[in-house]
N, C-alpha and C positions, 0 to 999 in steps of 0.2 A: 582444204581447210573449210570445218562448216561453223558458221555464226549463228547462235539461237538470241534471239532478241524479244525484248516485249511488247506486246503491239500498243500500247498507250504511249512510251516515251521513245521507242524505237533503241532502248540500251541495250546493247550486248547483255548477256545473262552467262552465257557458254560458248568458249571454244574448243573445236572439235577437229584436233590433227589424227589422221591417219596414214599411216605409208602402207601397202601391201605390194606384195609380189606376182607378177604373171605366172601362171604356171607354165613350169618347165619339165622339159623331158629330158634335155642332156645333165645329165650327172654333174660334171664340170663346170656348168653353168649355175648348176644348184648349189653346187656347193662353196661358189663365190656369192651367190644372194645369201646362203646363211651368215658369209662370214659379213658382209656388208650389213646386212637387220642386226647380227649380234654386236657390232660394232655402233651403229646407230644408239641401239638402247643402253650401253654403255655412256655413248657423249650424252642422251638426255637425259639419262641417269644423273652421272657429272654435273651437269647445269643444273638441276632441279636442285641437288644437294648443296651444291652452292650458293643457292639463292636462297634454298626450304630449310635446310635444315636435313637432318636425318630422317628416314620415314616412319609416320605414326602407324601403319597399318599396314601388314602384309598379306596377304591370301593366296594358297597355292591348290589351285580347283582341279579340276579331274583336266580342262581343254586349254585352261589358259593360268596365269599368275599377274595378280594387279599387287601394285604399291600405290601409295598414298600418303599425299604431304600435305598441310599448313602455314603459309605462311605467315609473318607477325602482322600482315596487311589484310588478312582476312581472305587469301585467296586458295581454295581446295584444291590440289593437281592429283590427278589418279593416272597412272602410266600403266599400260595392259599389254601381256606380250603372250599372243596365242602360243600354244607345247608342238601340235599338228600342220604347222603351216605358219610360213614368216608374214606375219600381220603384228602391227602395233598398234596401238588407241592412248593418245594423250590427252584428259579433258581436263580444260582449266575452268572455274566457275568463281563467282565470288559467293562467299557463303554469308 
């Protein structure tokens, strides 16, 4: 977890979750980290939509696919799930 903050009041601004994976060489092992990341962005999928709302904005790029919520509090979440490699990127911001 990384925290961006400002430096005059010291407030949070951005938080910044990432999960990624070691690279693996056994097979068997990789294909328990797929199921475990597809399964992860699934549950934070779930939560977000429970709390957000459905998503305003979707993007499907050539290396990765983000989604993107609203909440009625004024808070932005962007959820990133790289295509080549189990990596996720959750940033929550206030807007």
């Amino acid at each position: 977890i990384t925290y961006y903050a400002t430096e005059e009041s010291g407030l949070i601004r951005v938080v910044l979750l990432e999960w990624r994976e070691p690279f693996l060489i056994n097979q068997i092992l990789q294909n328990k980290a797929d199921e475990i990341f597809r399964d992860k962005l699934i549950f934070l999928e779930n939560i977000i939509v429970r709390e957000a709302g459905n998503n305003i904005d979707y993007k499907d790029e050539k290396n990765y696919f983000s989604k993107f919520w609203k909440t009625s509090s004024g808070f932005a979440i962007s959820l990133e799930k790289m295509k080549n490699f189990n990596r996720i990127r959750m940033i929550i911001y206030k807007d």
